[in-house]
C-alpha positions in Angstrom: 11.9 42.8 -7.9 10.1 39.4 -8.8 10.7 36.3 -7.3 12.3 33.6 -9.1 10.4 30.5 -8.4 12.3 28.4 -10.9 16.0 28.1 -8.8 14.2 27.6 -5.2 15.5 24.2 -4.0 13.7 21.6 -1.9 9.8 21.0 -1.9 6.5 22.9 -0.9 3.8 21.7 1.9 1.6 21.5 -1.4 3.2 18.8 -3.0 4.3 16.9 0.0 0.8 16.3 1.0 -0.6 15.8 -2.6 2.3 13.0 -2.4 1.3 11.4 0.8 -2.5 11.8 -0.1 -1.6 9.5 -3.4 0.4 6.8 -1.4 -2.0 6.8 1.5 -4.8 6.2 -1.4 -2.8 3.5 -2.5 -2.1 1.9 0.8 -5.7 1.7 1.2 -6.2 -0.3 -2.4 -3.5 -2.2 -1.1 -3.7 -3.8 1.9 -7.2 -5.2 2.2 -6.3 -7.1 -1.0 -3.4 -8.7 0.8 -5.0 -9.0 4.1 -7.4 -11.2 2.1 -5.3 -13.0 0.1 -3.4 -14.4 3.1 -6.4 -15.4 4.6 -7.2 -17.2 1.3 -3.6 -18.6 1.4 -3.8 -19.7 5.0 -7.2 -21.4 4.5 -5.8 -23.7 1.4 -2.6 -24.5 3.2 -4.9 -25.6 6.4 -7.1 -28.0 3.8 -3.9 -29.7 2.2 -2.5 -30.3 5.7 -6.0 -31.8 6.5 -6.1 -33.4 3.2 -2.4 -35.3 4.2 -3.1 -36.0 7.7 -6.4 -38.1 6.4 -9.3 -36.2 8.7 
């Protein structure tokens, strides 16, 4: 009797980890790059601020 591998429901511990490895992979692209950028944003919003105040 062979099992048929085709009709199972649900998913196996293999692909739930290959799909968390890929979106912790991307999380890690991610988030320095915006971590960054809001320190880049911050840092122009502080000059104009300077910039209108007249310092």
């Amino acid at each position: 009797m062979t099992k048929n591998y085709w009709n199972k429901k649900g998913f196996t511990m293999i692909e739930m980890m290959i799909v968390l490895l890929i979106i912790t992979v991307l999380l890690l692209i991610a988030v320095p790059n915006m971590v960054t950028n809001n320190n880049v944003a911050q840092s122009k919003g502080c000059d104009a601020t300077i910039h209108i105040i007249g310092v």
